[in-house]
Every structure is written in structure tokens, then in C-alpha cells.
C-alpha positions in Angstrom: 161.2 77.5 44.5 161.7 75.2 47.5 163.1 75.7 51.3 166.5 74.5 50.3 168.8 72.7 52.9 169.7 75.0 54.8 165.8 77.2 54.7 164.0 73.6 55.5 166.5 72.6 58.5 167.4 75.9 59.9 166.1 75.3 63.1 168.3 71.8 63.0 171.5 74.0 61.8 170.4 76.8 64.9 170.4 73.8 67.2 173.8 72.8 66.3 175.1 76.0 66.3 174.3 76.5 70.0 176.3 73.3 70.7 179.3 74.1 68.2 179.2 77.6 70.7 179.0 76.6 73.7 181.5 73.9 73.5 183.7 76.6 71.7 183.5 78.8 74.5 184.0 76.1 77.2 186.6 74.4 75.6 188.7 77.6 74.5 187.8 80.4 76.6 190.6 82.4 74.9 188.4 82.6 71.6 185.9 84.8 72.9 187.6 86.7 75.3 190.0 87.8 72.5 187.1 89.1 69.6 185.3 90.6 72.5 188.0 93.4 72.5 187.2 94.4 69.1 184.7 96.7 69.4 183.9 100.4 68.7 180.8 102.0 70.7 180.2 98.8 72.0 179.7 97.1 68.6 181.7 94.3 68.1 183.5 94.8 64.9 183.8 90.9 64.3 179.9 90.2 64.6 179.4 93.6 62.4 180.8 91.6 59.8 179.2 88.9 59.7 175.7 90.2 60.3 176.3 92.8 56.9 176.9 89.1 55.6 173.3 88.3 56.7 171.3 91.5 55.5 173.1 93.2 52.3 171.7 90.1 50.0 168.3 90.8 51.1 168.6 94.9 50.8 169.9 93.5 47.2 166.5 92.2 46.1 164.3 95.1 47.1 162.6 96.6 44.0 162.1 100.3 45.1 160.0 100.9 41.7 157.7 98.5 42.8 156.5 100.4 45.2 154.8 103.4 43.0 152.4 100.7 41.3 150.4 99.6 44.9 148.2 102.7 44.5 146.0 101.0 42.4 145.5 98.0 45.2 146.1 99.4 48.6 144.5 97.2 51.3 146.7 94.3 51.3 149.4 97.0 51.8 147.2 98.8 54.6 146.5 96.0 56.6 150.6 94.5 56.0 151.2 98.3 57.9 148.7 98.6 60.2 149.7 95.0 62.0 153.6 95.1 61.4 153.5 99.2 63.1 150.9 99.3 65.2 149.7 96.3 66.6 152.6 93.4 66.1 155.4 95.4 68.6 152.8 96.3 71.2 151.3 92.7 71.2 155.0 91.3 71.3 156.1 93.5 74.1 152.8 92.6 76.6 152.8 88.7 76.0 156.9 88.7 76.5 156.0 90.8 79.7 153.5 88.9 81.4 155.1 85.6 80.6 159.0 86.3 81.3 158.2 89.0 83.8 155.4 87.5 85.8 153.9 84.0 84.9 157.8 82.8 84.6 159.0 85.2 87.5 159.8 81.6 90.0 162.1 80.5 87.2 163.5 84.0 86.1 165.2 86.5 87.6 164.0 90.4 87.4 166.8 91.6 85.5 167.4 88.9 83.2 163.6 88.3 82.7 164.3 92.0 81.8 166.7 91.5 79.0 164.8 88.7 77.3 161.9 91.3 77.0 164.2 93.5 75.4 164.6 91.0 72.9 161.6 89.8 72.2 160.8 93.8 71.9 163.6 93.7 69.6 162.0 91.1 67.4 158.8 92.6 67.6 159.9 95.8 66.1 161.5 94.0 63.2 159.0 92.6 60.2 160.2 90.0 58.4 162.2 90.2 54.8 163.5 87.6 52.8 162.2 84.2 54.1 158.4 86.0 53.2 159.0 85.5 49.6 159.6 81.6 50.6 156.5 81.7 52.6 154.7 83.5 50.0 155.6 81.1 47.0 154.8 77.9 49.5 150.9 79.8 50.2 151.2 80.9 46.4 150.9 84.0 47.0 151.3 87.3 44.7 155.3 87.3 44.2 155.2 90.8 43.2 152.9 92.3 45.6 155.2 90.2 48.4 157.9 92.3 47.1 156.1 95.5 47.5 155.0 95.2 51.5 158.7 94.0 52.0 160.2 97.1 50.0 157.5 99.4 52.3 158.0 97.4 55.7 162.1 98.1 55.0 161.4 101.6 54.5 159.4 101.9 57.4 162.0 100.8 59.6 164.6 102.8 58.7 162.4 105.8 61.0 160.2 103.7 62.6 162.5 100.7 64.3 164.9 102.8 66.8 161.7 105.4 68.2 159.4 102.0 68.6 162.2 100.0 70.8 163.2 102.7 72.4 159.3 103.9 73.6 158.5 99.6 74.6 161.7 99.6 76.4 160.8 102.8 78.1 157.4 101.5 79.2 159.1 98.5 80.3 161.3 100.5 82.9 165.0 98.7 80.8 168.0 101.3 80.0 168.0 102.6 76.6 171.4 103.2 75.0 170.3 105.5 72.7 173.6 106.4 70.7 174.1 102.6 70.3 170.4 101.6 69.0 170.4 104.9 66.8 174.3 103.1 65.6 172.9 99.9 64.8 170.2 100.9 62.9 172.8 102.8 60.9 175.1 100.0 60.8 172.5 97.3 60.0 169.8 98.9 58.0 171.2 102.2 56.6 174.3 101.0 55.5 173.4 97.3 53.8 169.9 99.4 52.4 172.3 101.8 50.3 175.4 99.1 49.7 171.9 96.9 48.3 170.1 99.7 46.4 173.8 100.7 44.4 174.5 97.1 43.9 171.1 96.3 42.2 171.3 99.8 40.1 175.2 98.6 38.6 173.4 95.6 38.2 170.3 96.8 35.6 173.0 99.2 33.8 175.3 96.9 33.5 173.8 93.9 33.2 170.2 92.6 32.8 167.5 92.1 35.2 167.5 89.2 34.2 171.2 88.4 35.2 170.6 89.9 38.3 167.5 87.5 39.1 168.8 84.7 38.1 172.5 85.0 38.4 173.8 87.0 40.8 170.8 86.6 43.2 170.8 83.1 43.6 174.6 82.8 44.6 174.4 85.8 47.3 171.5 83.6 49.1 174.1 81.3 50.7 176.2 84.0 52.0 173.0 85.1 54.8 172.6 81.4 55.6 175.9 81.1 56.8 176.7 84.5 57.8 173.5 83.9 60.3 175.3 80.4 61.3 179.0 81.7 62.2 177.3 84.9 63.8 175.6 82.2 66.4 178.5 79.8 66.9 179.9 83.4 67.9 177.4 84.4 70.0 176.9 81.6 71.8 180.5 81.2 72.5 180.2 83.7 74.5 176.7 82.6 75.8 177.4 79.6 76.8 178.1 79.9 80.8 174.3 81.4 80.4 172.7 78.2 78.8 174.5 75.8 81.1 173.7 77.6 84.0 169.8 78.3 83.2 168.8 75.3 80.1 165.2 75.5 81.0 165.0 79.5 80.2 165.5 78.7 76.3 161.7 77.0 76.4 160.4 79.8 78.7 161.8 82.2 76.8 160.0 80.7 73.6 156.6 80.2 75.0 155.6 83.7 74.6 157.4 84.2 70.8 155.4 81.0 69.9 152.4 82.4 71.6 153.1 86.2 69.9 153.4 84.7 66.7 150.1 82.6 66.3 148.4 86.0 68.2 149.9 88.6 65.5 148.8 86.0 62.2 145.5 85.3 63.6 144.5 89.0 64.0 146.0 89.8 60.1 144.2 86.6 58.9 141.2 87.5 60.2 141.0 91.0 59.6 142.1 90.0 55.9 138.9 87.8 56.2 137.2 90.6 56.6 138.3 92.7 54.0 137.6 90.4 51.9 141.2 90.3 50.1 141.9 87.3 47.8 143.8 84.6 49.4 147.1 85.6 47.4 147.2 88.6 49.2 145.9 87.2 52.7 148.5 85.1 52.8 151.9 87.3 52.7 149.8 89.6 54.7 149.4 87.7 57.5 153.0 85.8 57.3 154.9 88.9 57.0 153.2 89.5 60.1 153.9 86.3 62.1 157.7 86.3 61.0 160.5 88.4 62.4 163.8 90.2 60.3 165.7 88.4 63.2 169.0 89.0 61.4 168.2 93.2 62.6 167.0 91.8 65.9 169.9 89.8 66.9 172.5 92.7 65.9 170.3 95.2 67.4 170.6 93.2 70.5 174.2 92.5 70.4 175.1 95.8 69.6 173.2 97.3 72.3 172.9 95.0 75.4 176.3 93.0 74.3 176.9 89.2 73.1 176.8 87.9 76.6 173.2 89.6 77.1 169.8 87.8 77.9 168.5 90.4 74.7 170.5 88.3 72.4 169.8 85.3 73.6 166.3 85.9 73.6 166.7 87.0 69.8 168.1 84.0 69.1 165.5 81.7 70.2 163.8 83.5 68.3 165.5 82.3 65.3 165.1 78.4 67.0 161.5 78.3 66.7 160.7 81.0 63.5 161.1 77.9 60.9 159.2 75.2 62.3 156.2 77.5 63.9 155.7 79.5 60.1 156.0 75.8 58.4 152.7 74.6 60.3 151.6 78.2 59.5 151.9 77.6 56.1 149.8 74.1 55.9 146.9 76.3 58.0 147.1 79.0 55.4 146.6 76.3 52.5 144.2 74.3 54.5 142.0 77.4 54.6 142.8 78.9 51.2 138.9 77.8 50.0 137.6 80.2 52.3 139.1 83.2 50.7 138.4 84.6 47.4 141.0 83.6 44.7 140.5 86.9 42.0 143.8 88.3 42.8 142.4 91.6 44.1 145.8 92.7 45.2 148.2 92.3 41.8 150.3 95.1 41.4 152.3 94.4 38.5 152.5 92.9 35.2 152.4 88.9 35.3 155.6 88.8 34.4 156.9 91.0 37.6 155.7 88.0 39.7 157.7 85.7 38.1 161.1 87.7 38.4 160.6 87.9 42.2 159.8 84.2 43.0 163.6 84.5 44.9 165.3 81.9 46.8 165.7 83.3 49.8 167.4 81.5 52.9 166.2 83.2 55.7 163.7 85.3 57.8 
């Protein structure tokens, strides 16, 4: 399994996305201002489609029987919970703070500088889902036990996500709209979790798992690539008086994310160190950790501080740098690899598990 086009350049494709928007919304004005009346408790119906585009082919490849067989080698999943709940959102939200709320203060005004916490809060909250099985493959890392922290991390948000944003954002003195955060966690992980679990079941009865891995999976991973490229031609065409007013706040605003990011993978590196877990399970442990389900973060944002806001802007960057930053992650990880013992302490499932789950996915 490799990147892929559209995995390998996304930050390229991100890049021209912002300029497609921008010019879209200069040039025709009309185009934003008419899908930014279609909205229903402040959750614009157009972007809703697009971003169920993005996250129902990755609910699609979780493997919720998986889960039952980690018993017999808990740490990696321990240590993938303990940094992606309870240290990766509070990390996210102090660095984002001091840097867009005090270092960057000259540059940034107090409310905006506001919003882009919000969205790095945003990203913080969300672990990352399907581009961890391409950073697991590239580390060679255990395929099924990948599957398993993604299958618990996505469980774990569905109760954990809305209470975590809504307690940073608290301490962080910004608004919480509760009914609309508690709405797009619906929308975005509820909905696509179900719509993904009832498509893989018809799937196994009426097909094979083996049509379903190699079939029917491998044509839905397009559709998140580009559902994740038309929602940002969207959103910035309505950004776009934003960028050309402030162009320097897109590399303040991803100091810190860069910054957050080698924080959170140094801590679950180390600690993995320490534990002495083989290298096939250090690996996801501390990528899944590093990475963001920015698809969730950039709807959450949308849906809750609007397209026009500096949340989903700040969201969006964070899609900019995700590729490149977990790339030179990934040659660090390999580099190191000798360090770490190779006895594949943390296999889960048969052999033959890891090969089914050695997906192609396009994103996050």
C-alpha cells in the first residue's frame, strides 16, 4: 500500500484548494452568499454533505469484532488511550493558547486569536482514523492491532469529543454552543458510525469479506479525498476576505499545531520506550497520537462557529501541514525502529487479520 496521489500530495491539493476558494469567493460573491442560506441550526446543509462524503468510508472499515481480542495484549491500547484522552487535548489547548493568545498577541487579535484556539481545541479532541493505517503500513506496523485503537479511539469519541471541547473551551473563556456541538457530533460521528456499521454488516451477509476489502473498500477511498477537497474550495470561498486581509496568520496559526504534534508523538514514543512495546506497536501508538480526524474537526468547527470563522480556518491549516509534518514523522519512526524490540508483543489477531486491514486509505 502506498500514499497514492492524492494521500502523498494532499498538502499540494489543500494548497490549491485555498486558491480555487478564495478566487471563487472574490470573483463570484453570489456563490457563497447563496449556500450560506441553507442551513438548519446553523449547520449548513451543503457542507453536511459533503463532509458525510469525508467520514462514512472510514466508519465503513471499522472492524467492531476486533475489538474483543486486545484483552490478551493491552498496553499498546492503554497508552493509544491514555495520550489521545488525557494528555493530547490538554497539551493542544495550552501550546495553541500561549502561542495564538500571547506570544502571537502583536499579530492577532483577542477574539480571533480566540477562534483559532477553538480550533486547534477542535483538532485536539479529535484522534486520527483512516490515514493511521497508511502511517502504520509505511512504519510496518501491526495492521490489525492499528485497526483495533482506531475502532476504540472512534468509540471513545462518540461520549468523550463534545464534554472534552466543551470543558477546554470553557477554561479558555470562548462561547459554547452547546445544542450545536452536541448536533455535530450526531451529524458527523453518530450518523456516518451507524450508516458505516450497517453498510459493512450487508456487506459480510451478502457478500464476502473479502469483497468488501478488496472491492468495495478501495473504490469508497476516493470519495473522502475529494469530498475533503470540494468541502475546502467551499469553505474558503467564504474565507477568503479573511486570508487576504491577515496572510501571515495561516503560518502563526500552524506554529503551535506543528509544535503540538512533535510534543504529543514524542511523549507516546517515549513512554512506548518505556514500556518496552515492540516497535510494530510503538509506531501506530505514537502516530495515532500525533495525527488529527480533521475531517470531525473542520465540521465541528463549521457547524459550530460557522464557515466564515477563525475555528475553521484554524482547522484547516491544520489539514495544510498534517501530511508533510507525519511524512518526516514516519522516516524518524524507521530511523529509530533498531531501538525497539521487534517480537510483536502487541498482535491481536490471526496473521491473516493483518493482511485484510492493510486499507488504502486517503486521508487523516
Amino acid at each position: 500500500m502506498q500514499l497514492g496521489i492524492f494521500g502523498k500530495y494532499l498538502t499540494l491539493w489543500v494548497a490549491l484548494c485555498i486558491i480555487a476558494g478564495v478566487a471563487l469567493g472574490e470573483l463570484w460573491p453570489a456563490f457563497p452568499d447563496t449556500l450560506s442560506r441553507f442551513t438548519i441550526a446553523q449547520v449548513s446543509i451543503p457542507v453536511a454533505i459533503l463532509i458525510w462524503f469525508m467520514i462514512y468510508p472510514m466508519m465503513v472499515r471499522i472492524d467492531f469484532s476486533s475489538v474483543i481480542d486486545v484483552r490478551k495484549r493491552p498496553r499498546g491500547l492503554v497508552l493509544t488511550l491514555i495520550i489521545n484522552w488525557l494528555v493530547k487535548p490538554f497539551t493542544m489547548f495550552v501550546v495553541a493558547w500561549f502561542f495564538l493568545k500571547v506570544l502571537f498577541a502583536p499579530w492577532i487579535s483577542g477574539d480571533l486569536g480566540s477562534e483559532y484556539v477553538a480550533g486547534a481545541i477542535l483538532l485536539g479532541a479529535a484522534p486520527c482514523t483512516a490515514m493511521v493505517f497508511v502511517w502504520s503500513y509505511l512504519t510496518k506496523g501491526n495492521a490489525a492491532y492499528t485497526l483495533v485503537q482506531v475502532t476504540v479511539n472512534d468509540i471513545v469519541l462518540l461520549f468523550a469529543y463534545a464534554p472534552i471541547v466543551i470543558l477546554l473551551l470553557g477554561i479558555g473563556d470562548i462561547a459554547v454552543p452547546y445544542d450545536t456541538l452536541f448536533l455535530s457530533v450526531a451529524l458527523y460521528v453518530v450518523i456516518p458510525l451507524a450508516a458505516g456499521y450497517a453498510t459493512r454488516k450487508w456487506a459480510l451477509k451478502a457478500k464476502s469479506n473479502d469483497w468488501l476489502e478488496k472491492t468495495f473498500l478501495p473504490k469508497l477511498g476516493p470519495i473522502t479525498i475529494v469530498g475533503l477537497l470540494l468541502t475546502l474550495v467551499l469553505l474558503f470561498s467564504f474565507q477568503g476576505q479573511k486570508i487576504l486581509d491577515n496572510p501571515s496568520h495561516i503560518g502563526l496559526i500552524a506554529v503551535p499545531l506543528i509544535i503540538q504534534t512533535f510534543i504529543v508523538f514524542g511523549i507516546a514514543y517515549a513512554v512506548a520506550k518505556m514500556w518496552r512495546l515492540s516497535h510494530d506497536i510503538a509506531a501506530p501508538v505514537a502516530l495515532i497520537g500525533a495525527s488529527n480526524f480533521f475531517e470531525l474537526a473542520v465540521a465541528a468547527a463549521i457547524s459550530v462557529f460557522g464557515l466564515n470563522s477563525g475555528a475553521a480556518l484554524a482547522t484547516v491549516v491544520g489539514v495544510l501541514v498534517e501530511v508533510p509534518v507525519m511524512l518526516l514523522l514516519v522516516r524518524f519512526v524507521n530511523a529509530t525502529s533498531s531501538s525497539f524490540a521487534h517480537n510483536h508483543d502487541g498482535s491481536c489477531c490471526p496473521a491473516g487479520a493483518a493482511l485484510a486491514h492493510e486499507h488504502t486509505a486517503t486521508d487523516d
